[in-house]
C-alpha positions in Angstrom: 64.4 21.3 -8.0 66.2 19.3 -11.2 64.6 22.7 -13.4 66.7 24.1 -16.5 68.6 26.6 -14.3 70.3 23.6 -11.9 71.2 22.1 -15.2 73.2 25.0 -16.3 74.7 25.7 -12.9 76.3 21.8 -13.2 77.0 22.5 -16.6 79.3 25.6 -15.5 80.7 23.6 -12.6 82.3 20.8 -14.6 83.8 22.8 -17.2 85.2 25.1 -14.2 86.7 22.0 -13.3 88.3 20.5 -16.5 89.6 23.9 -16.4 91.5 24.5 -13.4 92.2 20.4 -13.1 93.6 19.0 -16.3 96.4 20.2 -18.4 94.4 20.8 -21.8 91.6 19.3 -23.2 93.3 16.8 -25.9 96.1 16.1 -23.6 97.1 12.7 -22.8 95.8 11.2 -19.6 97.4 12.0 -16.7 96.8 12.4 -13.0 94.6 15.2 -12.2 96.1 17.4 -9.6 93.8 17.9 -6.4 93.2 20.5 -4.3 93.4 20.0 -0.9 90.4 18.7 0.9 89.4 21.8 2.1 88.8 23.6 -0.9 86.9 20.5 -2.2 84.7 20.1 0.6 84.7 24.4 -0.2 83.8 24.1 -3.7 81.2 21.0 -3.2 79.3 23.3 -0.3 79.3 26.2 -3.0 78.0 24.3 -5.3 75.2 22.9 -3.1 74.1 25.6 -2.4 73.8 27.1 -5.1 71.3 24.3 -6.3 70.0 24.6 -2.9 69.5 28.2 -1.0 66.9 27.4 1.1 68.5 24.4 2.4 71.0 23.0 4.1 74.5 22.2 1.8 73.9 18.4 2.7 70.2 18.1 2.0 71.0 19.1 -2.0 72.5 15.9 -2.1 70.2 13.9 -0.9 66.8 15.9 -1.9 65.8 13.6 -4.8 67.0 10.0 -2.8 64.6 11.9 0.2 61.5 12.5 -2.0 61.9 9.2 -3.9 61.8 7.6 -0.1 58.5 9.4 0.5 56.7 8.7 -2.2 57.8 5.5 -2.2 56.3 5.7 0.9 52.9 7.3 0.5 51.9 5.6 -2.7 51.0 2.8 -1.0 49.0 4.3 1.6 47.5 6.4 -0.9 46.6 3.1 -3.1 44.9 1.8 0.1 42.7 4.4 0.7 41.9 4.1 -2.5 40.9 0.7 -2.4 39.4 1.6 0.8 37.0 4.2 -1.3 36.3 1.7 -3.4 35.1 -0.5 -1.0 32.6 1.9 0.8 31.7 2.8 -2.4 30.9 -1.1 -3.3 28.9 -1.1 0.1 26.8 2.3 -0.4 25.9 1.0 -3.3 25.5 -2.4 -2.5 22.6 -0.9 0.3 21.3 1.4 -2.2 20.2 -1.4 -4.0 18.8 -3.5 -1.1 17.3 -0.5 -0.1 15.9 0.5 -3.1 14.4 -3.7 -3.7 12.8 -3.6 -0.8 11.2 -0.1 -0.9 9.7 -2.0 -4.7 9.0 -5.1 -2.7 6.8 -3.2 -0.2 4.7 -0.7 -2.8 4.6 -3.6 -4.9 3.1 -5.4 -1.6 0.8 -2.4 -0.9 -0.6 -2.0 -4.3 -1.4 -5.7 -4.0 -3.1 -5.2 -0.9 -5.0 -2.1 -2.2 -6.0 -3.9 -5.2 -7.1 -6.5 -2.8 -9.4 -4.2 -0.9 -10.7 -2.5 -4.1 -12.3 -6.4 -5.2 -12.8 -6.9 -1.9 -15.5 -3.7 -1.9 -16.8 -4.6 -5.4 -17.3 -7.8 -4.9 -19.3 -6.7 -1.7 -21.1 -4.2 -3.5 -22.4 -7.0 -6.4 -23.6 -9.0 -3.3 -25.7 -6.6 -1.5 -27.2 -5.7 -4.4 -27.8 -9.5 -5.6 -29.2 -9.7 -2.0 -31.2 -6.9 -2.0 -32.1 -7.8 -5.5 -33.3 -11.4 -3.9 -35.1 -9.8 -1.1 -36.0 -6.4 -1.5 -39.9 -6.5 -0.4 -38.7 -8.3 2.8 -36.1 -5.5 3.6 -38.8 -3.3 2.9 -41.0 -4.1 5.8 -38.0 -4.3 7.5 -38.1 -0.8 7.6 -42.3 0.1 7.6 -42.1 0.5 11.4 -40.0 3.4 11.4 -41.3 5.0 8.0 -44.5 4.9 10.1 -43.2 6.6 12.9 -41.8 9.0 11.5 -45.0 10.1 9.0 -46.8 10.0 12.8 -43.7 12.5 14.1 -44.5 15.0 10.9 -47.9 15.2 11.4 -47.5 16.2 15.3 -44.8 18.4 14.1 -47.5 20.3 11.4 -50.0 20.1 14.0 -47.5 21.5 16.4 -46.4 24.3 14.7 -50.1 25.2 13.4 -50.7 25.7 17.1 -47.8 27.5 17.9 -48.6 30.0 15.2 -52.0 30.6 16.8 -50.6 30.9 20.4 -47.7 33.3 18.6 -50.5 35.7 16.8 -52.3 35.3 20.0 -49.9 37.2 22.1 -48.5 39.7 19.8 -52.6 40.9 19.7 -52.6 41.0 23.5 -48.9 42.5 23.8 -50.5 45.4 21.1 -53.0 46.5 23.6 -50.8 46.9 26.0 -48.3 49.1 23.9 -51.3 51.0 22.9 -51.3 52.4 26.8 -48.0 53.5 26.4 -47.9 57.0 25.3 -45.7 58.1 22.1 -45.7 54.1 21.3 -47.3 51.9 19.0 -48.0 48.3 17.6 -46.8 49.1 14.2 -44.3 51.0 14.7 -42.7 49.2 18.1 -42.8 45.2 17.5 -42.9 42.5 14.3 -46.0 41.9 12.6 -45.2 38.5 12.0 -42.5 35.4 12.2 -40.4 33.7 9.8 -42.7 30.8 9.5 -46.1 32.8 9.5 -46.7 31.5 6.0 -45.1 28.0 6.8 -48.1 28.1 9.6 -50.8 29.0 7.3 -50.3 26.7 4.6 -49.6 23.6 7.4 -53.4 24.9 8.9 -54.8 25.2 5.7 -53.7 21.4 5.1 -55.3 20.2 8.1 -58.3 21.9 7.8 -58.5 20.1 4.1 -58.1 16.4 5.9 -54.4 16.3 6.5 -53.0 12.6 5.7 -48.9 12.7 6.0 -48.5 9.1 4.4 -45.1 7.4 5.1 -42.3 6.9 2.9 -42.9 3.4 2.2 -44.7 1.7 -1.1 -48.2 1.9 -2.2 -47.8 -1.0 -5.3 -50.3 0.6 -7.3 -47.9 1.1 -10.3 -46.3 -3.1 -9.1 -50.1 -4.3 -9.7 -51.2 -3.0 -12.5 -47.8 -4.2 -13.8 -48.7 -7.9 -12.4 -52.5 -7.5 -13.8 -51.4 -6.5 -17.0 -49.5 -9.5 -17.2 -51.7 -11.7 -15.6 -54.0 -10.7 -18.6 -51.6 -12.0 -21.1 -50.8 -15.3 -19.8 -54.6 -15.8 -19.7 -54.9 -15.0 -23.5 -52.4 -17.0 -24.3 -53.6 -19.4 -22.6 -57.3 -19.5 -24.5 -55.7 -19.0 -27.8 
């Protein structure tokens, strides 16, 4: 409230006083003449509130003393919960930061790991094949019984279906007759002239008519010995030379 105005109004209230109070400005000193209480206490309240229209004449007096007192009062408080946001601050940081080490300490730990697995599987891979490598013609007859039985299950199967064809053309000659009965219907017009492995069927009977042999899917070494003759052959000459 201590604005330009209030200084103005005090201004104009003291020299209203040296006015009415003293006997001249220059005069010698001498003892002011009083009014009576009243129209102090009068003058004072006027005065007041002027500087003070909102308010009380007795709270003008003590405004500035009052919000000294307060904030006085609050800047502590206000320091201490600012000290107190710093503090939570400190700690949400602090556990950001352990947070954030271990979420690094655990990819760091599970690349490791994956790393791990990945020579884990390579070195696996370069021993099956330094296995296999070691032992392949053994693993191979390991698995002749099966590549036998299944050469045995194709040549049923082309067997099979040879016959199946027959029996198929077979009854579509026999199921022709009977359409040919049926007035306004025919063979050629009313039913399939073939399947969709007709040709399938012929070739598979043409093969078994020419000697069928459905070999297995397993090694016949011709290409392995003439390899080993061959090289037999140059030992033995260098040998006799």
């Amino acid at each position: 409230m201590c604005d330009r105005a209030h200084t103005q109004i005090a201004h104009t209230f003291v020299l209203w006083v040296h006015e009415n109070f003293r006997v001249g400005i220059g005069a010698a000193p001498f003892r002011e003449a009083r009014a009576p209480p009243t129209f102090l206490a009068q003058t004072k309240n006027t005065y007041l509130s002027s500087l003070y229209p909102r308010r009380p004449a007795k709270c003008g007096a003590s405004h500035f003393g009052a919000c000294q007192s307060g904030f006085v009062k609050i800047r502590p408080q206000a320091r201490a919960q600012l000290v107190e946001a710093h503090a939570a601050r400190n700690k949400a940081i602090g556990i950001a930061e352990k947070a954030r080490a271990k979420a690094d300490q655990e990819a760091e730990k599970a690349a490791v790991q994956s790393e791990a697995a990945t020579l884990r599987a390579e070195r696996a891979g370069q021993e099956r094949s330094r296995f296999e490598a070691q032992n392949a013609q053994a693993l191979i007859g390991e698995l002749a019984a099966g590549a036998n039985e299944i050469a045995e299950r194709l040549l049923k199967a082309a067997n099979d279906l040879s016959t199946a064809d027959a029996e198929w053309s077979a009854t579509r000659q026999r199921v022709a007759d009977l359409i040919g009965a049926i007035p306004g219907a025919s063979a050629a017009g009313d039913m399939p002239d073939s399947h969709a492995l007709s040709e399938t069927a012929r070739q598979v009977r043409r093969a078994l008519q020419s000697g069928l042999d459905v070999l297995p899917p397993l090694p016949h070494w011709r290409r392995l010995r003439h390899h080993e003759g061959e090289e037999r052959t140059k030992r033995e000459l260098a040998a006799a030379e």
